[in-house]
C-alpha positions as CSV (number, residue, x, y, z in Angstrom):
1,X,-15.0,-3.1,17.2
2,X,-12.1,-3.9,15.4
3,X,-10.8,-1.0,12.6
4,X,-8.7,-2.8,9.8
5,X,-7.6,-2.9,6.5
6,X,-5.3,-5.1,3.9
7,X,-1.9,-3.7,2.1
8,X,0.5,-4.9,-0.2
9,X,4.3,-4.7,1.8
10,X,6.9,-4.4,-0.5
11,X,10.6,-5.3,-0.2
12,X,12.8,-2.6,1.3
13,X,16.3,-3.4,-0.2
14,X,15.7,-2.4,-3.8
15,X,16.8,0.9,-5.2
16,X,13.3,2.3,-5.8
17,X,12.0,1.6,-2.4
18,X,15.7,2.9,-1.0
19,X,14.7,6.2,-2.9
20,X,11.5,6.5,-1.4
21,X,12.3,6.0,1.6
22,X,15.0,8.7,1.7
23,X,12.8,11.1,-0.2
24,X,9.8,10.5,2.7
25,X,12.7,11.2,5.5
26,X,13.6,14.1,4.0
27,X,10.4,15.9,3.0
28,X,7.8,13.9,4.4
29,X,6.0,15.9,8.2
30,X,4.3,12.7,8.9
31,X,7.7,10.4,7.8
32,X,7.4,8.8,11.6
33,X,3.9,8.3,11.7
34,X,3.7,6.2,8.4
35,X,6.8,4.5,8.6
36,X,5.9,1.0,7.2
37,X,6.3,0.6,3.6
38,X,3.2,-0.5,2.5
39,X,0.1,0.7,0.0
40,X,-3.3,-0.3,1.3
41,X,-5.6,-2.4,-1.1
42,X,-8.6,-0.9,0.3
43,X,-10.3,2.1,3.0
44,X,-9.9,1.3,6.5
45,X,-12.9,-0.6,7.6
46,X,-14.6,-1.9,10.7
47,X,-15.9,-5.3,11.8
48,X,-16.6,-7.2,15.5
49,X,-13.6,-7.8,17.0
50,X,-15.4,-12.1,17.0
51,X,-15.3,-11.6,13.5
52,X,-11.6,-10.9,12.8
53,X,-10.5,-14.7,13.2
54,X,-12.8,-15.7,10.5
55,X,-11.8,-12.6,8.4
56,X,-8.0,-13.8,8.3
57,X,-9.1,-17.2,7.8
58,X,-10.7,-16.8,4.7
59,X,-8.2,-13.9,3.6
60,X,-5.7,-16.1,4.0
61,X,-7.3,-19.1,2.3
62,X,-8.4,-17.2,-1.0
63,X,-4.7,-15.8,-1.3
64,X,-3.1,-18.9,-0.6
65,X,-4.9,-20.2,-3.4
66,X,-5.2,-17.4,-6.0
67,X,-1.3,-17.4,-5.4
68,X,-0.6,-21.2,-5.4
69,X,1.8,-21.5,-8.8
70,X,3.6,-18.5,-8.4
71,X,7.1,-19.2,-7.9
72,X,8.7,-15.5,-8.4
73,X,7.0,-12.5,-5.6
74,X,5.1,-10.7,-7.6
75,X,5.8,-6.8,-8.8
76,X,4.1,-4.3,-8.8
77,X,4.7,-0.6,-11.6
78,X,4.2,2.9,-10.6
79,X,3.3,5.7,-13.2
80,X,5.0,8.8,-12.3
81,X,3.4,11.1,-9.5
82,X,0.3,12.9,-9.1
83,X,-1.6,14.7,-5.5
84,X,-4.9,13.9,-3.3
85,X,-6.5,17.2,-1.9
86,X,-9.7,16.1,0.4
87,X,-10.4,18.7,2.8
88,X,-7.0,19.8,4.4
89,X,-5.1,17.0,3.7
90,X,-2.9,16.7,0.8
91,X,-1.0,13.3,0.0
92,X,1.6,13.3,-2.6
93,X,2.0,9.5,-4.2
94,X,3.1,7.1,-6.7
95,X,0.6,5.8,-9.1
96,X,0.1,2.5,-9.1
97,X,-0.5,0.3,-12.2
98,X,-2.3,-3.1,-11.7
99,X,-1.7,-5.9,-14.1
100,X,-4.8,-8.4,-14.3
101,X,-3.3,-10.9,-11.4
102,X,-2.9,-7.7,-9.1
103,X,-6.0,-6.2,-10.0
104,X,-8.3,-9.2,-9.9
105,X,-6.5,-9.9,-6.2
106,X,-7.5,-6.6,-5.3
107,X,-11.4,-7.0,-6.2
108,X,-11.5,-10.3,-4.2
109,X,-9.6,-8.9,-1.0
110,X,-12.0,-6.2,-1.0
111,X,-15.2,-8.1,-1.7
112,X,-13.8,-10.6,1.3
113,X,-13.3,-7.3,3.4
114,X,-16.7,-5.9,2.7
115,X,-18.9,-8.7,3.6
116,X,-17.2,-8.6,7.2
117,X,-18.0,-4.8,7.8
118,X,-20.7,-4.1,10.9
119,X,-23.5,-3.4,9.8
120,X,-23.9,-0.2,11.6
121,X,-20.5,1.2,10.5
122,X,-20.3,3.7,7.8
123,X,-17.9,2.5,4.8
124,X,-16.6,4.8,2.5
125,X,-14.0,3.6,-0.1
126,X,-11.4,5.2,-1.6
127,X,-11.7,6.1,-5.5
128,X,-8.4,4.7,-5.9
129,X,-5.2,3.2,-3.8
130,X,-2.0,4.7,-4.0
131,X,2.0,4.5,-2.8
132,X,2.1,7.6,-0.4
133,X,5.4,10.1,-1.2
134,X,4.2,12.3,1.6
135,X,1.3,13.5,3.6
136,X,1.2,17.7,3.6
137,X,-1.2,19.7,5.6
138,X,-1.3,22.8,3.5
139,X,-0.4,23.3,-0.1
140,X,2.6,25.9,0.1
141,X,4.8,23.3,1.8
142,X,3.8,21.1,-1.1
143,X,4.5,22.8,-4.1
144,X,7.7,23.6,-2.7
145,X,9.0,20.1,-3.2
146,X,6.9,19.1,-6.2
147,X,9.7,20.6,-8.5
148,X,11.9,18.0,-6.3
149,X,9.5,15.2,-6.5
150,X,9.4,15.1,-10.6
151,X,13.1,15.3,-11.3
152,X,13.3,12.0,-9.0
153,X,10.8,9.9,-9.7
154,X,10.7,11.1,-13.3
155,X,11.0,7.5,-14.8
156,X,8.9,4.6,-14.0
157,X,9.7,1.7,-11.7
158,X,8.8,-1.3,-10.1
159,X,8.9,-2.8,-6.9
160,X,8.7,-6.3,-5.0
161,X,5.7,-7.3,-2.8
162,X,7.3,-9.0,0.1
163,X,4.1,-10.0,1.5
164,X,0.1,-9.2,1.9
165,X,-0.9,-8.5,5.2
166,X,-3.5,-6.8,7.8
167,X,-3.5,-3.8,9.7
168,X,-5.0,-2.7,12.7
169,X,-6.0,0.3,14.4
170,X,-4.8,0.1,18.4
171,X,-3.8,3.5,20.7
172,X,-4.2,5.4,17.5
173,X,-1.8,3.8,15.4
174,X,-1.6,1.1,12.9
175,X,0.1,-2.5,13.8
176,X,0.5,-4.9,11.4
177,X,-2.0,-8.1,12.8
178,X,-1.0,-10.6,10.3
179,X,1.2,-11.6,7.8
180,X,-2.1,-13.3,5.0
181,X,0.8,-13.9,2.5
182,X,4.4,-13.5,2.2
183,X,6.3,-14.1,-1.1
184,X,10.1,-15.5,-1.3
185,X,12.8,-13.2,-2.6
186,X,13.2,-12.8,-6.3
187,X,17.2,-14.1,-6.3
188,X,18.0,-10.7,-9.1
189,X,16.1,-8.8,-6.9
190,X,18.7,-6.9,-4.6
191,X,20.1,-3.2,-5.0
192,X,17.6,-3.4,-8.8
193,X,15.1,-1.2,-10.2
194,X,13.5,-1.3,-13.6
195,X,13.0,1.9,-15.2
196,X,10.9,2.7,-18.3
197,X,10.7,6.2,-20.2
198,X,7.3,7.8,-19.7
């Protein structure tokens, strides 16, 4: 069995993505861990490793399509900051904001992912996908930065996807398995960030 999931990459050199970055090194326990800058479109899911071929090919077939005009990468805006408590985990993120092209990408990446789940493994998928800040096993360590977090992510912002691609589980950790779509640079697109009052 193969365990998997797709994620949006985004472009590294831009201010936002330099800020994160630095804030995750700083404050982040699990900084090394989840390294790759990435937000997941959907759960982790499994599937027969004979499948996976098949998967990619039609991932990479309905993005190549959905994405065939578009001559800029696309962007994607964040909200401000919020917290996901399950159990005792605690994951400080951005909050993403889909426009309709992003969001209906999305639905079809998952519905593609879903039909290719075994039938005797147990999905469960997420309520919603996020940008990860940090990932905190208790709650004192995280209220001690949340002050920190606000005053530097107080405005919104947007980032460049670089590419779509998927991820899989091996020894434990997650590899990226194949690039399904990468996106050429926006030219304006180096050392910027767009900022918008709350």
């Amino acid at each position: 069995m193969a365990q998997l999931f797709v994620a949006i990459n985004f472009r590294e050199e831009t201010l936002l993505s330099q800020k994160i970055a630095g804030f995750r090194k700083r404050f982040d326990p699990k900084y090394r861990t989840y390294c790759f800058f990435h937000m997941a479109l959907l759960a982790p899911f499994e599937t027969l490793d004979k499948e996976v071929p098949s998967l990619i090919e039609t991932l990479k077939e309905e993005l190549e399509s959905f994405y065939y005009d578009e001559v800029k990468a696309p962007m994607m805006s964040f909200t401000g900051v919020d917290v996901y408590s399950h159990n005792k985990k605690n994951i400080l993120y951005l909050n993403p904001y889909y426009d309709i092209n992003l969001g209906y990408c999305s639905e079809i990446i998952l519905d593609i992912c879903k039909s290719y789940i075994s039938p005797n493994s147990k999905y469960k998928p997420n309520k919603k996908q996020f940008l990860p800040l940090g990932y905190f096993s208790n709650k004192e360590e995280l209220s001690k930065i949340l002050e920190q977090v606000q005053l530097e992510f107080q405005s919104n912002g947007e980032l460049e996807i670089e590419s779509i691609s998927l991820y899989e589980k091996k020894f434990g950790l997650w590899f990226e398995k194949e690039t399904l779509l990468s996106f050429e640079k926006n030219q304006a697109s180096f050392l910027q960030e767009s900022y918008h009052e709350l």
